[in-house]
C-alpha positions as CSV (number, residue, x, y, z in Angstrom):
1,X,-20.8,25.0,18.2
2,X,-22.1,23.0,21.0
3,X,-20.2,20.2,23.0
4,X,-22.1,17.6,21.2
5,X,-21.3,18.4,17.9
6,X,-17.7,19.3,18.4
7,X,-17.0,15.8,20.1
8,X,-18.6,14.2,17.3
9,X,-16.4,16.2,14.4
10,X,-13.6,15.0,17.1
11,X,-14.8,11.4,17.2
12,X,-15.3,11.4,13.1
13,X,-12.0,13.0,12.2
14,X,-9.7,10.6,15.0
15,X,-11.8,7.2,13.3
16,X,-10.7,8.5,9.9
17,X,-7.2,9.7,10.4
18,X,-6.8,6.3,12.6
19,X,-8.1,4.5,9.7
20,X,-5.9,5.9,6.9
21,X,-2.4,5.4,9.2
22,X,-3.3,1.7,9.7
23,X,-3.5,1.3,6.1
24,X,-0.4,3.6,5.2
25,X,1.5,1.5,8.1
26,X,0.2,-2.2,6.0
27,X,1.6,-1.0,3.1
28,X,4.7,0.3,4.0
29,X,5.5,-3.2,5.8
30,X,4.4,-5.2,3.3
31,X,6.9,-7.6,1.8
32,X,7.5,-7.4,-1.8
33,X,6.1,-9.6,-4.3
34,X,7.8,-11.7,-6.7
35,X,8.6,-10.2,-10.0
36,X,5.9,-12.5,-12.3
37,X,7.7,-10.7,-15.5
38,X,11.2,-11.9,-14.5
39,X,13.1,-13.1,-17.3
40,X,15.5,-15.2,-14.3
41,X,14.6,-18.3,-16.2
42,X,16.4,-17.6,-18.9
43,X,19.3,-15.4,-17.7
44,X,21.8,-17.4,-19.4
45,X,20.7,-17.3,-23.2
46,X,22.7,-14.6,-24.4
47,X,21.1,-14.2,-28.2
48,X,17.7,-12.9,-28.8
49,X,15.4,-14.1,-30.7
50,X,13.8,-11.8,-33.2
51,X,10.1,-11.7,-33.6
């Protein structure tokens, strides 16, 4: 393999894995999101209604 092609394998494999840990990093800090199927409005009725 010649000096050309291996810095270019080097090049495409840094831009990828470089790539990829930005996006693992983002989501691993993101901040949660509220719960939209929370019941919290209602925590206090304590008999269910049957369907």
């Amino acid at each position: 393999m010649n000096s050309a092609a291996l810095i270019t394998m080097l090049l495409a494999q840094g831009i990828v894995i470089s790539v990829a840990a930005y996006f693992f990093y983002r989501v691993l800090t993101m901040p949660p999101k509220p719960d939209p199927d929370s019941n919290s409005d209602n925590d206090e009725v304590l008999i269910r209604q049957k369907y």
